[in-house]
C-alpha positions as CSV (number, residue, x, y, z in Angstrom):
1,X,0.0,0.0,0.0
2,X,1.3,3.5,-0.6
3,X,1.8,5.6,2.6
4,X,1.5,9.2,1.1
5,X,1.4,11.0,4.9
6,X,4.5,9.4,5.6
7,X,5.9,10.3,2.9
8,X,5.3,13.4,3.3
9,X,6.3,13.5,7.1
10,X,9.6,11.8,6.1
11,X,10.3,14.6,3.3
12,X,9.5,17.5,5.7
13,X,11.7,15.9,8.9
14,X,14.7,15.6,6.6
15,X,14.7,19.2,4.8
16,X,16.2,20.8,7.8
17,X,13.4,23.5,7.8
18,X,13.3,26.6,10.2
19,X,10.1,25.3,11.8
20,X,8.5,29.0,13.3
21,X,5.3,27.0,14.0
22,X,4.0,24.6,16.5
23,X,4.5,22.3,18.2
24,X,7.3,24.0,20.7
25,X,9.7,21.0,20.4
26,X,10.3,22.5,16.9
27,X,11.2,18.9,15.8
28,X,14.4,19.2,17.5
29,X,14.4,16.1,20.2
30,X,15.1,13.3,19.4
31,X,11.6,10.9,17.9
32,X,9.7,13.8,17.4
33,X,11.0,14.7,14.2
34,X,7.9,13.7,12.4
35,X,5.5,15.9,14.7
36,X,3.9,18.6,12.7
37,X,1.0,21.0,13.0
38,X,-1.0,21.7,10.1
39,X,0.8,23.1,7.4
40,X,0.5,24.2,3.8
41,X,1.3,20.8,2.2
42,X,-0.1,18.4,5.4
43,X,-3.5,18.3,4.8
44,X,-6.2,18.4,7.5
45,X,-7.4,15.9,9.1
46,X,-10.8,17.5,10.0
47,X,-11.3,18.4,6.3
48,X,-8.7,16.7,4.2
49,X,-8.5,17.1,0.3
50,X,-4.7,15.6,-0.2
51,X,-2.4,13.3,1.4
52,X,-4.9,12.1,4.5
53,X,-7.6,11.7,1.9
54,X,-5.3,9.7,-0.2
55,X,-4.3,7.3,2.7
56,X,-8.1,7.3,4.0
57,X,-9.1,6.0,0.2
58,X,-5.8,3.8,0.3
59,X,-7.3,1.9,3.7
60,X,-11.1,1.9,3.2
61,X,-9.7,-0.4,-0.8
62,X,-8.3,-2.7,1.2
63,X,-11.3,-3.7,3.1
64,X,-13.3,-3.3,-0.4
65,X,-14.9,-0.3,1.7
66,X,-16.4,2.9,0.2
67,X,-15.4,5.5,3.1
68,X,-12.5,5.9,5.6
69,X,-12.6,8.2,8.3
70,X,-8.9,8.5,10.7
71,X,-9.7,8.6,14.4
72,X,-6.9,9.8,16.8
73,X,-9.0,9.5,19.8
74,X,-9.3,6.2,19.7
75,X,-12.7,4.1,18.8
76,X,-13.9,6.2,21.8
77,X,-14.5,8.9,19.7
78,X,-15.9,6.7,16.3
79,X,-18.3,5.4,18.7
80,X,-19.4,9.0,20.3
81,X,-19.6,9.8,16.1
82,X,-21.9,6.9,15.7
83,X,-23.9,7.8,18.3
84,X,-25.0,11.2,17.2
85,X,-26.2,9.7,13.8
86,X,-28.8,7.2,15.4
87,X,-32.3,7.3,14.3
88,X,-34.5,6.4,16.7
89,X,-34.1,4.6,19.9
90,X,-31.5,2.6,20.1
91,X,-30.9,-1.0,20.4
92,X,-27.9,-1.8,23.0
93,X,-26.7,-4.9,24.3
94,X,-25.9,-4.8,27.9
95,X,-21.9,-6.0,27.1
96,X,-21.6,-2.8,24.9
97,X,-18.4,-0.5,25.4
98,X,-18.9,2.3,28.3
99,X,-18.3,4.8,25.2
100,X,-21.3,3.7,23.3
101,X,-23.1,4.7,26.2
102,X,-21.6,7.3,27.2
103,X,-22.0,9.0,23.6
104,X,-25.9,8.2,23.7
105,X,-26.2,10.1,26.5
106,X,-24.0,13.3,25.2
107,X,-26.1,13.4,22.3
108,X,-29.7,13.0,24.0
109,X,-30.4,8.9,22.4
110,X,-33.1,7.3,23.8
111,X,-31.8,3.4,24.1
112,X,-33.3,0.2,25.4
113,X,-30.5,-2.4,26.6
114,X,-31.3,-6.4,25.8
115,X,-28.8,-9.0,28.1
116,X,-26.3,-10.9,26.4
117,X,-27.3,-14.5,27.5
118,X,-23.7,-16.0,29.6
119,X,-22.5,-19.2,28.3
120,X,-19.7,-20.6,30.3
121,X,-19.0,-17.1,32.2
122,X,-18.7,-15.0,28.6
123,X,-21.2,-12.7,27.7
124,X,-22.4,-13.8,24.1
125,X,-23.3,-12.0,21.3
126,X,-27.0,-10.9,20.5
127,X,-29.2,-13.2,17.7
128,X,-31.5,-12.4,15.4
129,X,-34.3,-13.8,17.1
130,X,-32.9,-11.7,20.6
131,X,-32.9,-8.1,17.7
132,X,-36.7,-9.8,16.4
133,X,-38.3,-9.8,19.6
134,X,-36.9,-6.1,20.8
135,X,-38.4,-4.5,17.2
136,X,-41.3,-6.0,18.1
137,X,-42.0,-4.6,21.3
138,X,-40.1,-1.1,20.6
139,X,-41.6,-0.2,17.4
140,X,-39.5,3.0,17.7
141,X,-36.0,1.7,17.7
142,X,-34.8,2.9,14.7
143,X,-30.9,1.9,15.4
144,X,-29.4,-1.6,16.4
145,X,-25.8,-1.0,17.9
146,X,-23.9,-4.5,17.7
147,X,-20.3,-5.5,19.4
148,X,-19.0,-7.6,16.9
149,X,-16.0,-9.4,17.5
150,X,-16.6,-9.3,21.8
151,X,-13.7,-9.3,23.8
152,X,-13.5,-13.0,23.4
153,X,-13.3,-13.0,19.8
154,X,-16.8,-14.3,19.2
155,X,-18.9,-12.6,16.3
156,X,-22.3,-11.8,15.7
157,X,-23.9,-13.1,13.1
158,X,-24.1,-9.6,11.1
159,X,-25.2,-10.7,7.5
160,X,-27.8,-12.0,8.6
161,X,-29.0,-9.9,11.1
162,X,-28.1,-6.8,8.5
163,X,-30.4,-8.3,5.9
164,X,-33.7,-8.6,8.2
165,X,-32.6,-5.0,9.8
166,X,-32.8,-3.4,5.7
167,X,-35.5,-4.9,5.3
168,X,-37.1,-3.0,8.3
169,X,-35.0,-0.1,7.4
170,X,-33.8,0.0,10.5
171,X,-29.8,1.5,11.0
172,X,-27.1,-1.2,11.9
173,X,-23.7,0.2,13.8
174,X,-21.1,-2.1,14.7
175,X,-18.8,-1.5,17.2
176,X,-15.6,-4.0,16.1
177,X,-12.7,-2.3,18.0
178,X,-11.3,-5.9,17.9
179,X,-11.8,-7.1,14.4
180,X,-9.4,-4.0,12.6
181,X,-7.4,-7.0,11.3
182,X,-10.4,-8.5,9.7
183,X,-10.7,-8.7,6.0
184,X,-7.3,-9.3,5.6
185,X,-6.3,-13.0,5.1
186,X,-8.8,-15.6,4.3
187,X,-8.1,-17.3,7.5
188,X,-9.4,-14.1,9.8
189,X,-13.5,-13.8,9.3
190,X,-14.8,-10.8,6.9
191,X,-14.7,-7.6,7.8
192,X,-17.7,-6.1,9.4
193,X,-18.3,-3.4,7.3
194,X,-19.8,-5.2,4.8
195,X,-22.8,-6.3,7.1
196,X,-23.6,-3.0,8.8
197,X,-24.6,0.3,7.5
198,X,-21.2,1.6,9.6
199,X,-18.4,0.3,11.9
200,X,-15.4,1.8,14.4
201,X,-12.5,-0.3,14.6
202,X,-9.6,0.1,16.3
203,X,-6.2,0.1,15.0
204,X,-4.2,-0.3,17.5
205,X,-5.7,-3.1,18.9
206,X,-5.3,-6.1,16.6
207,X,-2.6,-4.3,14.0
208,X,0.5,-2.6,14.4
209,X,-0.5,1.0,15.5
210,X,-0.2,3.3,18.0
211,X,-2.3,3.3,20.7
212,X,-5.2,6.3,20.8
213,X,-5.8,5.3,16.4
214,X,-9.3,3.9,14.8
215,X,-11.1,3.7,11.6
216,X,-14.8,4.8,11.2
217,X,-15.8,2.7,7.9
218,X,-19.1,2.8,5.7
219,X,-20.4,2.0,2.3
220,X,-22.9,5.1,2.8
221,X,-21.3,8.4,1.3
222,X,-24.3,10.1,2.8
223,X,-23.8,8.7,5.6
224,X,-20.0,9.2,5.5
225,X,-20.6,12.6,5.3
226,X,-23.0,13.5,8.2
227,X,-20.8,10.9,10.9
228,X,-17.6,13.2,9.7
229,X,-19.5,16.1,11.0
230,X,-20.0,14.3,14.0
231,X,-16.7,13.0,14.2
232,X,-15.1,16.8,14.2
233,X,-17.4,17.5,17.0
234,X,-16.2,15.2,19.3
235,X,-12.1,15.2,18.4
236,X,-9.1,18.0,18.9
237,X,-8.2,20.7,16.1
238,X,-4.7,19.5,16.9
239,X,-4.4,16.0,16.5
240,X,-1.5,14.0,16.1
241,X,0.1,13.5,12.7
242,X,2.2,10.9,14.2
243,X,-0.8,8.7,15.1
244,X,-2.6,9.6,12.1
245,X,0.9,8.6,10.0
246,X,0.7,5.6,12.3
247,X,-2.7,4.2,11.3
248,X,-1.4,4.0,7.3
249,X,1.8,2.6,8.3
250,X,-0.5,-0.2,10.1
251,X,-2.0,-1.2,7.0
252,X,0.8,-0.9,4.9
253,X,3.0,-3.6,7.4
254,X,-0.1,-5.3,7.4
255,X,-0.8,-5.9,4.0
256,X,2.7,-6.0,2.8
257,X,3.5,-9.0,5.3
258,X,-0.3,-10.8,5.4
259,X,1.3,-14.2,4.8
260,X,2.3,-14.1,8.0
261,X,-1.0,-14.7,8.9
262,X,-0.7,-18.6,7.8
263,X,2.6,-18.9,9.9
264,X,0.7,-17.0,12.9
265,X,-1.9,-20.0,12.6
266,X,0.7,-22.6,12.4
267,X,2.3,-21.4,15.8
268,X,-1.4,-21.1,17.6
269,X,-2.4,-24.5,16.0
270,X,0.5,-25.7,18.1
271,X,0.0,-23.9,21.1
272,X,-3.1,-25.3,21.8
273,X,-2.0,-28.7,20.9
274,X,0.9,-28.2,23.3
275,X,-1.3,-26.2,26.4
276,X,-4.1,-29.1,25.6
277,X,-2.0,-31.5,26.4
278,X,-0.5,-29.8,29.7
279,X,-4.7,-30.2,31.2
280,X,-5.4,-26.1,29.7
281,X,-8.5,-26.0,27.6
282,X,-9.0,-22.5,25.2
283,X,-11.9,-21.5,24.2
284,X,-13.2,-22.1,20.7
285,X,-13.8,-19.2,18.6
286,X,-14.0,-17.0,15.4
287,X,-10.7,-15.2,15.6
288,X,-7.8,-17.8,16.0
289,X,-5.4,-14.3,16.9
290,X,-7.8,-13.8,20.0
291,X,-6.7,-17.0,22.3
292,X,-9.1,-17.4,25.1
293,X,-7.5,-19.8,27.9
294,X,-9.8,-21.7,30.6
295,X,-8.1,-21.9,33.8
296,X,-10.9,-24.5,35.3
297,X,-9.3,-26.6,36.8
298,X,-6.0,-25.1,37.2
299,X,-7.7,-22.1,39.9
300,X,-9.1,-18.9,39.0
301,X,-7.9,-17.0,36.2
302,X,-7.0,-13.7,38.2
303,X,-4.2,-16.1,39.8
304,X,-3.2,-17.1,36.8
305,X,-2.6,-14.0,35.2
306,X,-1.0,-12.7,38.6
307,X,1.4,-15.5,38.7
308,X,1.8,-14.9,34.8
309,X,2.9,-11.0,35.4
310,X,5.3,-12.0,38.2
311,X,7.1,-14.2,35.0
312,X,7.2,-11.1,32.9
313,X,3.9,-12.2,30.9
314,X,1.6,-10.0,30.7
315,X,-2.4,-10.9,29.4
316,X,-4.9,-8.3,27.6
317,X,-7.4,-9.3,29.9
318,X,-8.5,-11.9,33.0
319,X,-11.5,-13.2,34.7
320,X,-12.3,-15.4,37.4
321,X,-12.2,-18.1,34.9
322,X,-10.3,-16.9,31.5
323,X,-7.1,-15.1,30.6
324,X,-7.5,-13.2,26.9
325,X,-4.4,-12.8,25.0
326,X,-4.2,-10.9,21.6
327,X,-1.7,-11.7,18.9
328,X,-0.8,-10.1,15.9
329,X,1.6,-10.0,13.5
330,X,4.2,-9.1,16.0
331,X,3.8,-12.1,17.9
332,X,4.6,-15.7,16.9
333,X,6.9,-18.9,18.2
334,X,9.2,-17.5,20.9
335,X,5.9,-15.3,22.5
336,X,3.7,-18.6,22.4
337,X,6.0,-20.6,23.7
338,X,7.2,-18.4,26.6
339,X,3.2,-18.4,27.2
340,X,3.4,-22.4,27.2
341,X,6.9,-22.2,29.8
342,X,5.3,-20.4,32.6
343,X,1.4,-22.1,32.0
344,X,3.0,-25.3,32.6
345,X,4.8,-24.0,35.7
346,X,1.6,-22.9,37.3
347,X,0.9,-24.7,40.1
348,X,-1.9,-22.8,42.0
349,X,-0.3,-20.3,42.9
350,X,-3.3,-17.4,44.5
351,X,-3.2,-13.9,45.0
352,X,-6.2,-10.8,45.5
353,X,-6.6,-8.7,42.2
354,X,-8.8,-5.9,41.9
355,X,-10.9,-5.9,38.6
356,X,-9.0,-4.8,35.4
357,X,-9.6,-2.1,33.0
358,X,-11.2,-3.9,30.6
359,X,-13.8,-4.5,33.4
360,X,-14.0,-0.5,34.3
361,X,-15.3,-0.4,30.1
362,X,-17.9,-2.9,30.0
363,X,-19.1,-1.9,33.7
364,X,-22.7,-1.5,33.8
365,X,-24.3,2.4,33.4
């Protein structure tokens, strides 16, 4: 993929220029080289008609999508974007992101919230017949606001739910902060935005990016237009080119070295063999880079993860029953099997843990 913000960044650190603009640094320490404001040749991110537009398109062909939008706040502020363009009352589940609701409220939404059903301790995704029976009794809700991969790397069944919701004319967002890296090899599931009338994803969560980056996608241009709007309401007039450089430079690693996808497959296939064999189960589900380890049996997983930290391994996420680890392209042999060494060391080890922060973002409102 081209990378025609970093090209530009690149050309502007290395000119030597008398920088009498912001920021203060002036480009001068060391790393921040590449840290502009706006200038006369860098494009704008909250209108931009060159190289961020170029890189936008360049992203949204990859995924076969129509419209791009950069994020620099994260898919906190995709999500608040989404928010202001429901119609209707909205359909929430109750697993959603704090954000989503968080940016109902900001922007006045009336929402009804339907419980995930728990299988096995994991809050799973909403059906069709779950979104049937709502419509039904809330002939208002003019917006269905899906999670889609969840946290434990289990989708929704979008195309199918999408079809019924057209048919009702009825708005389908997705939030998919963990399926960014979807879409992209034939072994990872499709991408949601081609189930959905729009989607946030988050970059740096399952591809090489900076943390703080997202995507808002859609097929709508209308559409496009009127979340953009949002979008600029709810984001600084200064942000970052380096984490707006950083969300190209994701895709282009990412689609220049997608094979590694297969090899990443390879390792995990034999990771589970290996921790399968050791008395660990892991979870079974749609995104083979999202491993999801049961610790019955072996004692709760907030020990685990505890004794894992004190062995330098660190997990995205634990409950009293799982750890959640994310892998990406980064990761492969030497990370999966330093996961296997200290799993197999375990031996019961307990300690006190107060919740996590991905608990503080699905915490009930």
């Amino acid at each position: 993929m081209k990378t025609p913000i970093n090209d530009m960044l690149n050309k502007y650190a290395e000119q030597n220029a008398v920088r009498l603009h912001m920021p203060g640094h002036k480009g001068m320490l060391k790393g921040f080289e590449r840290d502009i404001t706006e200038l006369s040749f860098s494009d704008n991110l909250r209108n931009p008609t060159a190289v961020i537009a170029q890189s936008q398109q360049l992203y949204a062909d990859e995924l076969g999508a129509r419209c791009c939008m950069y994020s620099v706040n994260g898919s906190t502020g995709g999500l608040f974007a989404l928010a202001a363009n429901c119609r209707g009352k909205v359909l929430v589940e109750s697993n959603c992101h704090v954000s989503l609701l968080n940016g109902l409220k900001l922007f006045s939404k009336e929402y009804t919230v339907v419980e995930n059903t728990i299988h096995d301790g994991i809050p799973m995704p909403l059906t069709l017949s779950q979104i049937e029976g709502t419509l039904s009794e809330n002939p208002d809700i003019g917006t269905v606001f899906l999670t889609s991969p969840n946290y434990f790397g289990i989708n929704a069944d979008l195309e199918e739910i999408y079809i019924f919701l057209r048919r009702k004319q009825v708005l389908l967002f997705v939030d998919s902060a963990h399926g960014a890296h979807f879409g992209l090899h034939p072994l990872l599931p499709s991408n949601a935005v081609n189930f959905c009338d729009a989607v946030v994803e988050s970059c740096h969560k399952t591809l090489p990016a900076m943390t703080q980056t997202a995507v808002v996608l859609t097929n709508d241009i209308d559409l496009g237009k009127d979340i953009k709007k949002s979008l600029n309401m709810v984001t600084t007039t200064s942000p970052s080119f380096v984490l707006v450089a950083s969300i190209e430079s994701a895709m282009d690693y990412t689609v220049t070295h997608r094979e590694q996808y297969t090899e990443l497959k390879k390792c995990v296939d034999g990771f589970v063999e290996d921790v399968t064999s050791h008395g660990w189960k892991v979870l079974s589900n749609d995104d083979f880079t999202r491993l999801v380890i049961d610790c019955s049996g072996h004692g709760k997983g907030t020990d685990v993860a505890d004794f894992l930290e004190r062995n330098n391994v660190f997990v995205e996420h634990y409950t009293d029953r799982y750890i959640v680890c994310i892998l990406t392209l980064m990761d492969g042999a030497i990370q999966l099997d330093r996961l296997l060494e200290v799993l197999t060391a375990y031996n019961g080890s307990r300690s006190d843990r107060l919740d996590n922060y991905v608990d503080m973002c699905f915490e009930k409102n």
